[in-house]
N, CA, C and O atoms as a Tinker XYZ file with bonds, in Angstrom:
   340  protein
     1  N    234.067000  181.585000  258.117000    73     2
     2  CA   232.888000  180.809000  258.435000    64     1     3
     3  C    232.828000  180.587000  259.949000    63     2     4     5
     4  O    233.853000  180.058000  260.377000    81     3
     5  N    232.119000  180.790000  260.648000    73     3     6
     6  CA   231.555000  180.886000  262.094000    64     5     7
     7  C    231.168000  179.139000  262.351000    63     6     8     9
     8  O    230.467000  178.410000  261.650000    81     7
     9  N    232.076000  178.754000  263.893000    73     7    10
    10  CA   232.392000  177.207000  263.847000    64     9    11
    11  C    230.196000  176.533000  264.652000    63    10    12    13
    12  O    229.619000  176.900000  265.676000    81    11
    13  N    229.875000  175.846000  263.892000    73    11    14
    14  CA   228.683000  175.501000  264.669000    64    13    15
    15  C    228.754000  174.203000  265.702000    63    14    16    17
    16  O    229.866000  173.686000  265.805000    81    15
    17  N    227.624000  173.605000  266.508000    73    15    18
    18  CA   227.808000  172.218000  267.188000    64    17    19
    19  C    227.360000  170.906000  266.572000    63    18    20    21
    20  O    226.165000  170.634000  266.461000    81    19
    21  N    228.127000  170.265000  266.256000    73    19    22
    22  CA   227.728000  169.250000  265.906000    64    21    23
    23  C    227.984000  167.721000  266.658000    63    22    24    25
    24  O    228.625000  167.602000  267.702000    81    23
    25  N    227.418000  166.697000  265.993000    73    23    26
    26  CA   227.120000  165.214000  266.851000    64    25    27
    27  C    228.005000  164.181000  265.981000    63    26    28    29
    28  O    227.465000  163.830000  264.931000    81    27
    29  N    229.070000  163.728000  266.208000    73    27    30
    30  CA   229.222000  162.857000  265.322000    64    29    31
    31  C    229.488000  161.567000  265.880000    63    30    32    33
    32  O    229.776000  161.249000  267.034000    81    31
    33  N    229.333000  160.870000  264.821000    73    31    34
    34  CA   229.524000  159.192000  265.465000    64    33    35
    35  C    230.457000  158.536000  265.059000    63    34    36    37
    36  O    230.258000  158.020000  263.960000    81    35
    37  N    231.503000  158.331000  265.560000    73    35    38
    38  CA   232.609000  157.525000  264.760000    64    37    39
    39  C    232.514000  155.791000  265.524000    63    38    40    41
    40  O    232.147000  155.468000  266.654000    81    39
    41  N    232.982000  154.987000  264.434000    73    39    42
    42  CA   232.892000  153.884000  264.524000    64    41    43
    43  C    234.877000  153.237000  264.817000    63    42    44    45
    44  O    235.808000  153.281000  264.013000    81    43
    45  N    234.862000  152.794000  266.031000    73    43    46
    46  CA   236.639000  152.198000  265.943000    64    45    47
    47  C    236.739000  151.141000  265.071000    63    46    48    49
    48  O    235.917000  150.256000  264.831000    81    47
    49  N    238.140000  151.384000  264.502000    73    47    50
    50  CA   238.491000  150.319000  263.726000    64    49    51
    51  C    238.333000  148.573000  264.456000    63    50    52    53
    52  O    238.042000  148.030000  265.522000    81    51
    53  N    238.698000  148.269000  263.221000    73    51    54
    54  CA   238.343000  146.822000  263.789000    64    53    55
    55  C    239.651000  145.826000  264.228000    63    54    56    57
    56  O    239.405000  144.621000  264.161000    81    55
    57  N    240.904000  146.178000  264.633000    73    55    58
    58  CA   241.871000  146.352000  264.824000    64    57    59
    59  C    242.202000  146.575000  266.265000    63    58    60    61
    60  O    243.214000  146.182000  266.845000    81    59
    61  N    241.229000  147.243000  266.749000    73    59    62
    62  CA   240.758000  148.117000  268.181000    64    61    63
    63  C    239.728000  147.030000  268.749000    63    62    64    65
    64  O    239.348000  147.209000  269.906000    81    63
    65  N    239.267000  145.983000  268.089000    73    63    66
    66  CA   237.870000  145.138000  268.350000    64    65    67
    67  C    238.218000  143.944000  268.635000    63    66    68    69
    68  O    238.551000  143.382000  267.592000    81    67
    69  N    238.342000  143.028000  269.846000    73    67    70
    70  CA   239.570000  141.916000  269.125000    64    69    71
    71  C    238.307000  140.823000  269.667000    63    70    72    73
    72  O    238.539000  139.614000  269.673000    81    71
    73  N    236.733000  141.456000  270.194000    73    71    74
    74  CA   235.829000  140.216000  269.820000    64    73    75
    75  C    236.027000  140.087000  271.666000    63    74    76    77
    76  O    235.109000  139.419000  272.141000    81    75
    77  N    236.936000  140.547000  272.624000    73    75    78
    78  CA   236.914000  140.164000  273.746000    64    77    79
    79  C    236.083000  140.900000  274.939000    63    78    80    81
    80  O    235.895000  140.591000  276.115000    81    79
    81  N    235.658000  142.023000  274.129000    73    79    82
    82  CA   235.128000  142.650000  274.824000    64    81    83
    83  C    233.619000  143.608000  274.354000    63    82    84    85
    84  O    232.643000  144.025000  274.976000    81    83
    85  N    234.059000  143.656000  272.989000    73    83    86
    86  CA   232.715000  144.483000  271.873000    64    85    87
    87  C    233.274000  143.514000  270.651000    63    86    88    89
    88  O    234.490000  143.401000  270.496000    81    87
    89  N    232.508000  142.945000  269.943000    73    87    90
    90  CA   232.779000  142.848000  268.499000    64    89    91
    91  C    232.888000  144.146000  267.470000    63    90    92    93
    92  O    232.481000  145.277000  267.735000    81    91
    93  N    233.514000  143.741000  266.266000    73    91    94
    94  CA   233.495000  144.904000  265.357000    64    93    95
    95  C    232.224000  145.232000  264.989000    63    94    96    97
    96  O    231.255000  144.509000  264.761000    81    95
    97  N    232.403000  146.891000  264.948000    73    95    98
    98  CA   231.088000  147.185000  264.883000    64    97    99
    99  C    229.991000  148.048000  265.871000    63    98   100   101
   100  O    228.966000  148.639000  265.532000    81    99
   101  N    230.721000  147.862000  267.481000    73    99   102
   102  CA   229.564000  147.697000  268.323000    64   101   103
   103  C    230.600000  148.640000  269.019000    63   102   104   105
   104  O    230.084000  149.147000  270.014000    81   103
   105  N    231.657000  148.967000  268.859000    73   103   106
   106  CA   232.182000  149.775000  269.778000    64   105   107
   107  C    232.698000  151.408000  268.974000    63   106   108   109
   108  O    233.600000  151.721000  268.197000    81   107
   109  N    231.403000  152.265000  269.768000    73   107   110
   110  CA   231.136000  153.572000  268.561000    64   109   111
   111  C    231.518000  154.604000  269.528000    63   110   112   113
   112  O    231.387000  154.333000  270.722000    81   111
   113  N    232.007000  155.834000  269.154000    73   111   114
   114  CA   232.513000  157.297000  269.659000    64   113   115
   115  C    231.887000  157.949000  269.603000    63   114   116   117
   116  O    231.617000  158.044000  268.406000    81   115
   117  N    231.054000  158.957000  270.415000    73   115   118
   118  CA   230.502000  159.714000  270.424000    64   117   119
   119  C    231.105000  161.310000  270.226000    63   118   120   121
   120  O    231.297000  161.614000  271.403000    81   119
   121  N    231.416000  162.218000  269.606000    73   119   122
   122  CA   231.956000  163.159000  269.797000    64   121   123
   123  C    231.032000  164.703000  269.233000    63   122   124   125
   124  O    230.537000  165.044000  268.159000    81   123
   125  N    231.158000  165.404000  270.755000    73   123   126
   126  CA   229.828000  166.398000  270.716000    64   125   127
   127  C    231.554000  167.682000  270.374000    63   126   128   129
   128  O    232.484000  167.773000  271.175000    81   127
   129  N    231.475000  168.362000  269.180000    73   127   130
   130  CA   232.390000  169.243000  268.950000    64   129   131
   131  C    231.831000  170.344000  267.894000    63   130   132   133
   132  O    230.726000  170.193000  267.373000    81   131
   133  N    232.679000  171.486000  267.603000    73   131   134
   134  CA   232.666000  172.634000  267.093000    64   133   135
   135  C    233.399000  172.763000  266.182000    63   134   136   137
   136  O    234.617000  172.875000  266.316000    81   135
   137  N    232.593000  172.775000  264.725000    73   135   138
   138  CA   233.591000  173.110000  263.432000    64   137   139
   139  C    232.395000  173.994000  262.499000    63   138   140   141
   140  O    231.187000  174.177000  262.654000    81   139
   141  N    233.396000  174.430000  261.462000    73   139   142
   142  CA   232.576000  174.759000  260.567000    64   141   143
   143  C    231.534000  174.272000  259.172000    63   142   144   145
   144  O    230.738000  174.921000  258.493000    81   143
   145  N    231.872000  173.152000  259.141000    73   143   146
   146  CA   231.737000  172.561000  258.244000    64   145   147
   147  C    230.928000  170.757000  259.129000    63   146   148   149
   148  O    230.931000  170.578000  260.347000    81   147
   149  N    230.466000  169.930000  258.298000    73   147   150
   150  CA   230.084000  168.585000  258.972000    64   149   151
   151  C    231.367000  167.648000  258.522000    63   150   152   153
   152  O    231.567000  166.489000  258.885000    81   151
   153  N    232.084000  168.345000  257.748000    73   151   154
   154  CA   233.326000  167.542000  257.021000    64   153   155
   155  C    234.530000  168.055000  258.297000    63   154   156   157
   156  O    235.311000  167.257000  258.814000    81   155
   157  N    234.482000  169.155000  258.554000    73   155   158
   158  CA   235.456000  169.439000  259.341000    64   157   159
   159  C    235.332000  168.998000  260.897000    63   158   160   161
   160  O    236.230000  168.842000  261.724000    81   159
   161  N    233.833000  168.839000  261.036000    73   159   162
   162  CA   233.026000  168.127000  262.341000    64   161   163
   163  C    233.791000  166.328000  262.691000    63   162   164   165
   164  O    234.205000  165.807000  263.727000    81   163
   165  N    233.697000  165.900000  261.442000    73   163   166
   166  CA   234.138000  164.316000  261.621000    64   165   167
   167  C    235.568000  164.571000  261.904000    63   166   168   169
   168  O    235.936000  163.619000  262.592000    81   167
   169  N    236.608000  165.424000  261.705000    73   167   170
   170  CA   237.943000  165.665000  261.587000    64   169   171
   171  C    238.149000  165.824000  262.830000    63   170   172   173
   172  O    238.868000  165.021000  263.425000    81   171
   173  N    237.586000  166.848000  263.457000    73   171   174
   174  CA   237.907000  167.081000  264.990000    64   173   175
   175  C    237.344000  166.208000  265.762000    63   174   176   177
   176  O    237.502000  166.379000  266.971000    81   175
   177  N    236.492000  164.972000  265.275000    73   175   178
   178  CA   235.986000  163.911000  266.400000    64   177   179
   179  C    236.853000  163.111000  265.973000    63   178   180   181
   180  O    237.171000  162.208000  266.747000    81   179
   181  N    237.458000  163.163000  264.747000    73   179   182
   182  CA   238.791000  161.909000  264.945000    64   181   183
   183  C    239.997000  162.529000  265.489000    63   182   184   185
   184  O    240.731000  161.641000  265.922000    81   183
   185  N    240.426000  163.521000  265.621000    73   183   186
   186  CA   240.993000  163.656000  266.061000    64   185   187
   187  C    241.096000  163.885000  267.861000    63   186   188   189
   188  O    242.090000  163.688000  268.559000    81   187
   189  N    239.960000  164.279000  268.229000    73   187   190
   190  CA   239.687000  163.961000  269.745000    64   189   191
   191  C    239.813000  162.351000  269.982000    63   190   192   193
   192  O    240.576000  161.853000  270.810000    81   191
   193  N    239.109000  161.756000  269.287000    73   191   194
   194  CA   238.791000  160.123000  269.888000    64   193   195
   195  C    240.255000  159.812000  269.682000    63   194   196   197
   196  O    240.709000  159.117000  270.592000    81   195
   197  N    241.088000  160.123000  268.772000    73   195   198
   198  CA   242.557000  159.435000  268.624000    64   197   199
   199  C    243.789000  159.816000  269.819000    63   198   200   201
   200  O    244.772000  159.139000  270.120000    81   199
   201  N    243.485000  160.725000  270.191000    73   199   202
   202  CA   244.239000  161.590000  271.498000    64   201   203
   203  C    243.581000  160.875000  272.737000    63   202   204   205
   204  O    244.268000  160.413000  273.648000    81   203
   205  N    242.413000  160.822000  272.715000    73   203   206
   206  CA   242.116000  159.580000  273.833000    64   205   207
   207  C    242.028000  158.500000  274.041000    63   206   208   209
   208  O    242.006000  158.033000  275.180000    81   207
   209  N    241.939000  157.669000  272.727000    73   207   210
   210  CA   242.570000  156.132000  273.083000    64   209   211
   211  C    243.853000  156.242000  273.050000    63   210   212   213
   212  O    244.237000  155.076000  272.960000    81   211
   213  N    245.039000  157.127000  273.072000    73   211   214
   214  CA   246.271000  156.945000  272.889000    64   213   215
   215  C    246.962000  157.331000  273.700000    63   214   216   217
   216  O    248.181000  157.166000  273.749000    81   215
   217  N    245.944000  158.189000  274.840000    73   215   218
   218  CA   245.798000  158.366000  276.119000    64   217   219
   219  C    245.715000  157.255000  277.194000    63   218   220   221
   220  O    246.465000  157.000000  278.137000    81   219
   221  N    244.417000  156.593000  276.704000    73   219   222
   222  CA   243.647000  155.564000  277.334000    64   221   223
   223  C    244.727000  154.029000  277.308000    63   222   224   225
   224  O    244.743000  153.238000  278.250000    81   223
   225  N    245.333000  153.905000  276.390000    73   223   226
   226  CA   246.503000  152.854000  275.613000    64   225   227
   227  C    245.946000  151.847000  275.088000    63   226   228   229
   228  O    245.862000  150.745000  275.630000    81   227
   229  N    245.482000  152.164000  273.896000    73   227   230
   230  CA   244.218000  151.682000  272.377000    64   229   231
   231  C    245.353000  151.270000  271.903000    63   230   232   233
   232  O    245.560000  150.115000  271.530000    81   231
   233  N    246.194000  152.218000  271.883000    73   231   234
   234  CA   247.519000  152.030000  270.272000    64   233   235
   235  C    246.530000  152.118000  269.176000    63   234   236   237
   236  O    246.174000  151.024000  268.737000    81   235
   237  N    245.958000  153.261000  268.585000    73   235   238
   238  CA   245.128000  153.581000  267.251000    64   237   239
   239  C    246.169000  153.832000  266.477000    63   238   240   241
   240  O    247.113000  154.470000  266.943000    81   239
   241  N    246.182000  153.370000  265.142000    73   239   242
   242  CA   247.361000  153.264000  264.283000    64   241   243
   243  C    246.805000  154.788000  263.250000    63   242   244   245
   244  O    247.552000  154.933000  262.282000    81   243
   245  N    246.004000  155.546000  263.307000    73   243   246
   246  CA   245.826000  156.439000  262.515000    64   245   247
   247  C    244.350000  157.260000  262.646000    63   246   248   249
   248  O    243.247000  156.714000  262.675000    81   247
   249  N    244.610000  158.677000  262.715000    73   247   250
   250  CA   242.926000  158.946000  262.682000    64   249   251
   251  C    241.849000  158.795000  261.931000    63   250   252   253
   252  O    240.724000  158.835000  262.431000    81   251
   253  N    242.029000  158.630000  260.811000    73   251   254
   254  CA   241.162000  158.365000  259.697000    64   253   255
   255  C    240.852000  156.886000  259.929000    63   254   256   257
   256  O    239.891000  156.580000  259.224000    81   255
   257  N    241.203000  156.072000  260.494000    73   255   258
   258  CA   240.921000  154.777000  261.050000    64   257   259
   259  C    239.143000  154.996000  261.837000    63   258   260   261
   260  O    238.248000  154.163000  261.694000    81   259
   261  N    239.039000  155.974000  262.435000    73   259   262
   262  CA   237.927000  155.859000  262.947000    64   261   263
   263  C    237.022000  156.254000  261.853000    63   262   264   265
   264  O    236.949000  157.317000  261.236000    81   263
   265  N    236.225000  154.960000  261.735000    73   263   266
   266  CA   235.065000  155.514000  260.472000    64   265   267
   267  C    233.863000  156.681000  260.460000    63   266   268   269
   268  O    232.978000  156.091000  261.079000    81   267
   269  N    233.512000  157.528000  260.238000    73   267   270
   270  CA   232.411000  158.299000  260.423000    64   269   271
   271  C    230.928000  157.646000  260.246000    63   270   272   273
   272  O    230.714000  157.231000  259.107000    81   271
   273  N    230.296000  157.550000  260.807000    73   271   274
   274  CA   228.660000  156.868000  260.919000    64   273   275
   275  C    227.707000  157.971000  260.688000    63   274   276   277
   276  O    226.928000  157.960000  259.735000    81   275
   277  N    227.764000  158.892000  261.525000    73   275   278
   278  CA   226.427000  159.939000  261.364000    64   277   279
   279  C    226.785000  161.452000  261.546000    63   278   280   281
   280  O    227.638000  161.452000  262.433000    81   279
   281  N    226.648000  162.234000  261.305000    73   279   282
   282  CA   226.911000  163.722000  261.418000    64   281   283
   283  C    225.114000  164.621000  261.901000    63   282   284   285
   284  O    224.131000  164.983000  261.255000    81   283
   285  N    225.496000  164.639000  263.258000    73   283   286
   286  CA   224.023000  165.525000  263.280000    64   285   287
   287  C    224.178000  167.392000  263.658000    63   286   288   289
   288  O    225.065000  167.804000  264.406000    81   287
   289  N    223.691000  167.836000  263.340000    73   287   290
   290  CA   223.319000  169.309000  263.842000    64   289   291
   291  C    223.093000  169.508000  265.523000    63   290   292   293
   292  O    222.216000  168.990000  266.213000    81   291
   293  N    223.952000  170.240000  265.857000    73   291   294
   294  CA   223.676000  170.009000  267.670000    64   293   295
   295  C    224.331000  169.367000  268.524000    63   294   296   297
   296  O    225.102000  168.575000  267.983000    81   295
   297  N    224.373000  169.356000  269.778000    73   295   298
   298  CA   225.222000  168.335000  270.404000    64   297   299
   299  C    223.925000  168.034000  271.218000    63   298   300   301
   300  O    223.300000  168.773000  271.979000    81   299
   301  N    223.690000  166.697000  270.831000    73   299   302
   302  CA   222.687000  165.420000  270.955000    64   301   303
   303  C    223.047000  165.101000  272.529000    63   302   304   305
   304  O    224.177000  164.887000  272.967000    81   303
   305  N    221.975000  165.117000  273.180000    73   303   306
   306  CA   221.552000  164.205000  274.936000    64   305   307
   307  C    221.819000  163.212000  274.466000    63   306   308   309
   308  O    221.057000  162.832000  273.578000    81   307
   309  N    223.161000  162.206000  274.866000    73   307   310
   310  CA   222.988000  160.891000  274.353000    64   309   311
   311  C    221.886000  159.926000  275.640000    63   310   312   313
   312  O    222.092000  160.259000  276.807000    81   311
   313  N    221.258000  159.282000  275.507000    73   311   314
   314  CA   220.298000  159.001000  276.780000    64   313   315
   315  C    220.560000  156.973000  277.032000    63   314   316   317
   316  O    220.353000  156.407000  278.105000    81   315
   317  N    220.878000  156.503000  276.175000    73   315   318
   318  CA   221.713000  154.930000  276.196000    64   317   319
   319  C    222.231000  154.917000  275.052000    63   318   320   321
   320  O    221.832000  155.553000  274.076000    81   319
   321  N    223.625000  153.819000  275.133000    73   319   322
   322  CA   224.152000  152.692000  274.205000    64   321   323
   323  C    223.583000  151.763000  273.816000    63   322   324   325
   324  O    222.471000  151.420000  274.217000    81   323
   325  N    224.202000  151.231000  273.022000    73   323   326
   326  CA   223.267000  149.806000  272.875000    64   325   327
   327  C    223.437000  148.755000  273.691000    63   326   328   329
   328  O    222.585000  147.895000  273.915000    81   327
   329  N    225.031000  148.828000  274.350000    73   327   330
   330  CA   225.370000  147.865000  275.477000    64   329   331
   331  C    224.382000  148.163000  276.814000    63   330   332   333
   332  O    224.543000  147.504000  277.841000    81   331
   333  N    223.480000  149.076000  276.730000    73   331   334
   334  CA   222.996000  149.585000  277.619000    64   333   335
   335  C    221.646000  148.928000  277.562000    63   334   336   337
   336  O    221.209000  148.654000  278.680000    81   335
   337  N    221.133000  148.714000  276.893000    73   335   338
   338  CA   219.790000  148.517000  276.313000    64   337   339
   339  C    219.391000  146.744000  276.759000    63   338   340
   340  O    218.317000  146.248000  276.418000    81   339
């Protein structure tokens, strides 16, 4: 199967949220990546976002921790956040 682009949105755990800076909920991942599948799409955005808060020093206790929100076709112009707005 030939890998396509996709948009996904992962949501950080709430663990990651401690209310001091984003409440739970409000602090979301954007990850523009290449899989074959939209199932295999959310896999490689958790697994990118988990390599970079652990980078960043999140301490993410697991990848599947980041929840999946949206799966789109494409890699999406993100144009604002909501902290932005």
């Amino acid at each position: 199967m030939r890998k396509q682009p996709y948009s996904v949105v992962l949501m950080r755990p709430d663990y990651m949220c401690d209310g001091s800076t984003e409440p739970f909920g409000q602090n979301c991942y954007v990850g523009l990546v290449n899989a074959t599948t939209p199932e295999n799409a959310v896999k490689a955005a958790q697994k990118e976002v988990f390599k970079a808060d652990k980078r960043d020093a999140w301490n993410p206790q697991d990848k599947e921790d980041y929840y999946p929100l949206l799966v789109l076709d494409g890699h999406v112009n993100v144009r604002r956040f909501g902290f932005q707005l």
